[in-house]
C-alpha positions in Angstrom: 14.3 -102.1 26.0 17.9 -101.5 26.4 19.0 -101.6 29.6 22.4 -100.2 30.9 23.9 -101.3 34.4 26.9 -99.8 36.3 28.7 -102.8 38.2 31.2 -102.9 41.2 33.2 -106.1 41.5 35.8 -107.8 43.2 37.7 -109.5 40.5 40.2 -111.8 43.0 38.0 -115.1 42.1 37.3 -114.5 39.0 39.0 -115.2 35.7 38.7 -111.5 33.7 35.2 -110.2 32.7 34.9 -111.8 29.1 33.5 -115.4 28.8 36.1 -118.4 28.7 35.9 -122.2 28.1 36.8 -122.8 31.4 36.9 -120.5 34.5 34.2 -118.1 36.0 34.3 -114.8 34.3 32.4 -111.6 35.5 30.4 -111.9 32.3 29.3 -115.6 32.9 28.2 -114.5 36.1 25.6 -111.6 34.9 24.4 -113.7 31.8 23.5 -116.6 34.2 21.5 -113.7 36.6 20.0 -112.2 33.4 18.7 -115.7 31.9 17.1 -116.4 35.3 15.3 -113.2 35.4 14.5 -112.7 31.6 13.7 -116.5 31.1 16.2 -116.8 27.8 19.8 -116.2 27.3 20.9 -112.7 26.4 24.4 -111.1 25.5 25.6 -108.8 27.8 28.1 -106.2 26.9 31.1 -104.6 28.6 32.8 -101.7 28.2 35.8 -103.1 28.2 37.7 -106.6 29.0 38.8 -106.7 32.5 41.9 -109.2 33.1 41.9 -112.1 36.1 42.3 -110.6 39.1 41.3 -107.0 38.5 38.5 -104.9 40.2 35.7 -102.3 38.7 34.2 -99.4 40.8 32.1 -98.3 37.6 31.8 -101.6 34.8 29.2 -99.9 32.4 27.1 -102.8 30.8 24.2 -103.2 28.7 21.8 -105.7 26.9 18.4 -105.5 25.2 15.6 -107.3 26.5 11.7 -107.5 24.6 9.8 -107.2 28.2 9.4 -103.9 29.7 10.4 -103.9 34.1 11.3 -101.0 36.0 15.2 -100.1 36.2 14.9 -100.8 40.6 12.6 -104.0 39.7 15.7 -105.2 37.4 18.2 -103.5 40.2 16.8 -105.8 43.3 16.2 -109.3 41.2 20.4 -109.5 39.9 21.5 -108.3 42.7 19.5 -110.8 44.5 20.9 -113.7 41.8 25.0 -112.5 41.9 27.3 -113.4 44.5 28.3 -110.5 47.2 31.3 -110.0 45.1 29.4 -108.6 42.3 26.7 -105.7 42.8 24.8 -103.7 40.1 24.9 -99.8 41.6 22.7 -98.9 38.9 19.9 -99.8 36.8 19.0 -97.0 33.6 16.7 -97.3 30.4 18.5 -96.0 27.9 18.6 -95.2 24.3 18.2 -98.6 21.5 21.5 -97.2 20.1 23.4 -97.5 23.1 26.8 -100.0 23.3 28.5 -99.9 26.5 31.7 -100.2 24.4 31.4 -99.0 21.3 30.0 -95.5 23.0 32.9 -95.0 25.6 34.6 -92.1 25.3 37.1 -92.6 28.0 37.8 -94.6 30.5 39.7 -94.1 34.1 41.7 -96.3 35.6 43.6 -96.5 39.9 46.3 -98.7 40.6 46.8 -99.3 44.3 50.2 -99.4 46.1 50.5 -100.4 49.7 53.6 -98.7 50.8 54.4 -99.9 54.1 57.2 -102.5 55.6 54.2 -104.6 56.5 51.3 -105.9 54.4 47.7 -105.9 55.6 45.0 -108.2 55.3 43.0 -105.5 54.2 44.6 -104.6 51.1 45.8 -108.5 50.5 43.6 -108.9 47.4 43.1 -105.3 46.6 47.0 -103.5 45.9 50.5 -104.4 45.3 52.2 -104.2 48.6 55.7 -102.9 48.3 57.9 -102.8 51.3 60.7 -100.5 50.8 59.7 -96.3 50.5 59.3 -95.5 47.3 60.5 -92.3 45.9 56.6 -90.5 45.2 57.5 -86.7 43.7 60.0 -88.5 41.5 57.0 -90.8 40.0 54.8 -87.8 39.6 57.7 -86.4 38.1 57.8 -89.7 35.8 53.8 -89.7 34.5 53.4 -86.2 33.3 55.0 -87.4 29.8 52.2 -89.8 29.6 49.7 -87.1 29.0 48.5 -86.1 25.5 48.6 -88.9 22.7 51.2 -91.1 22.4 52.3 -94.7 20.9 52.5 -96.4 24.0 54.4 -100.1 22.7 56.3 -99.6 25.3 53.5 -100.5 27.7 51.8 -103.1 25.5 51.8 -106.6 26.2 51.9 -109.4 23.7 48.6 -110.6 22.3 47.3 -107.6 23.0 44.4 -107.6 19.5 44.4 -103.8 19.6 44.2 -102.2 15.8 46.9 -100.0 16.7 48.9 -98.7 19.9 48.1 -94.9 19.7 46.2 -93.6 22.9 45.1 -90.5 24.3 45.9 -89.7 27.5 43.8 -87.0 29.3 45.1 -87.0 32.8 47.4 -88.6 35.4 48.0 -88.0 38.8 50.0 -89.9 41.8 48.6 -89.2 45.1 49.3 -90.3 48.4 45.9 -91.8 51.1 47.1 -92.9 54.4 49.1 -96.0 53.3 48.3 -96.3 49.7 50.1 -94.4 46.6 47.5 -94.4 44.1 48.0 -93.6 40.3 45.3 -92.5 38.5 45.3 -92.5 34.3 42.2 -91.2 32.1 42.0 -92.2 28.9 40.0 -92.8 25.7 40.7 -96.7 25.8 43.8 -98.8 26.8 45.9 -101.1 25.9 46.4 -104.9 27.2 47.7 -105.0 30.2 49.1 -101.1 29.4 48.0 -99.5 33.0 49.9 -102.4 34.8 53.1 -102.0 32.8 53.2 -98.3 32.7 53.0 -98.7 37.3 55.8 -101.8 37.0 58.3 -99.3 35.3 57.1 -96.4 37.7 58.2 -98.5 40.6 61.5 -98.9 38.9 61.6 -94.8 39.0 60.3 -94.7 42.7 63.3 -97.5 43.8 66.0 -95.4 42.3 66.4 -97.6 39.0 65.4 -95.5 36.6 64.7 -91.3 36.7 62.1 -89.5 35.2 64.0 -88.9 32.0 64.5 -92.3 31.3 61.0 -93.4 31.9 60.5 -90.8 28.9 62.6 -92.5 26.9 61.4 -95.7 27.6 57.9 -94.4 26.2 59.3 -93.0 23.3 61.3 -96.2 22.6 58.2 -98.2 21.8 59.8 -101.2 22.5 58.1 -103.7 25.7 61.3 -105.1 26.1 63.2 -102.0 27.3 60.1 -101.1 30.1 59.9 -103.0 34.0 57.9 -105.9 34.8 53.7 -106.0 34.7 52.6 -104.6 38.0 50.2 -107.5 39.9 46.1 -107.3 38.7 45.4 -107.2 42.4 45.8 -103.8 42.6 44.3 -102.0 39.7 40.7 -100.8 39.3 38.3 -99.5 36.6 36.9 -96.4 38.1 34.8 -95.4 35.2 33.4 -95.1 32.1 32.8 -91.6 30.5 30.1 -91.4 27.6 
């Protein structure tokens, strides 16, 4: 049986989804719940590496198990064996082929301003507050030369183990709700740490540092060095998975 979960998390106490020598990872957390229940350690899978810090609205996992339970059975027993900052939203059976990353087709991504001369205590763990009014038609202005496929070593952080830095982007947008400016990217797979320094250098635009045509240029220089600072993991979240 292979059994696919969607996860939400709150990633503030955590140390990234994949397993570590030392520090609790979201992965750590569902293989402990998934021994208890099955009896015998099992490999979950991710579709993706989550860093420290960051949040999931729609983690896709999956791992095989040799005993047949119903998808609400499995549902009700981890949630009941996670923390409350950790709840699977979904239980499915689904094909033996299935890899919750290897299958992924694309991926969606928000990153969370809070744009207001005060923080709040409600957002504290949950977006990058920023006190000064930022400029927000000249940042939508900014993202639409992300779309369509690009190198993007200009947003790539160092270590990042990805085979190569060419991804497809298949949409952005920049809206505004209430108090939060929230930047929405779709695409087939990211770089390390690539959503986070593609928001840092929009910031730069939205202060007045830097114009839409030279956030194109920074993109088509390729070169990490020439793009603003790595926006705080506090505010981004994976959305979803597409399959």
């Amino acid at each position: 049986m292979n059994i696919k979960l969607t996860v939400e998390y709150d990633g503030t106490n955590y140390h990234g989804w994949q397993i570590q020598p030392s520090g609790e990872t979201i992965q750590s957390v569902l293989e402990r719940a998934v021994l208890t229940f099955l009896g015998k350690p099992i490999r979950v899978t991710g579709s993706g590496r989550t860093d420290a810090g960051v949040h999931a609205l729609g983690q896709v996992v999956n791992f095989h198990s040799d005993k047949g339970f119903d998808p609400y059975r499995i549902q009700r027993a981890l949630n009941a064996l996670t923390p409350a900052d950790i709840t699977i939203k979904e239980v499915e059976i689904v094909a033996d082929s299935f890899d919750a990353r290897r299958d992924g087709r694309a991926r969606v991504y928000e990153y969370r301003i809070l744009n207001r001369s005060t923080p709040s205590p409600f957002h504290r763990n949950r977006a990058w507050h920023l006190h000064e009014l930022l400029d927000l038609q000249a940042m939508r202005e900014a993202i639409q030369c992300l779309l369509g496929e690009h190198d993007f070593s200009s947003f790539r952080a160092a270590g990042c183990d990805a085979a190569h830095p060419v991804r497809k982007v298949y949409r952005v947008s920049f809206d505004q709700r209430d108090e939060l400016l929230v930047f929405t990217i779709e695409a087939t797979a990211f770089l390390r740490h690539m959503v986070r320094n593609i928001v840092g250098t929009l910031v730069d635009v939205g202060r007045s540092l830097g114009t839409p045509q030279s956030f194109r240029e920074l993109l088509e220089a390729r070169d990490r060095t020439k793009a603003g600072a790595t926006a705080p993991a506090s505010g981004l979240f994976l959305v979803e998975v597409k399959y």
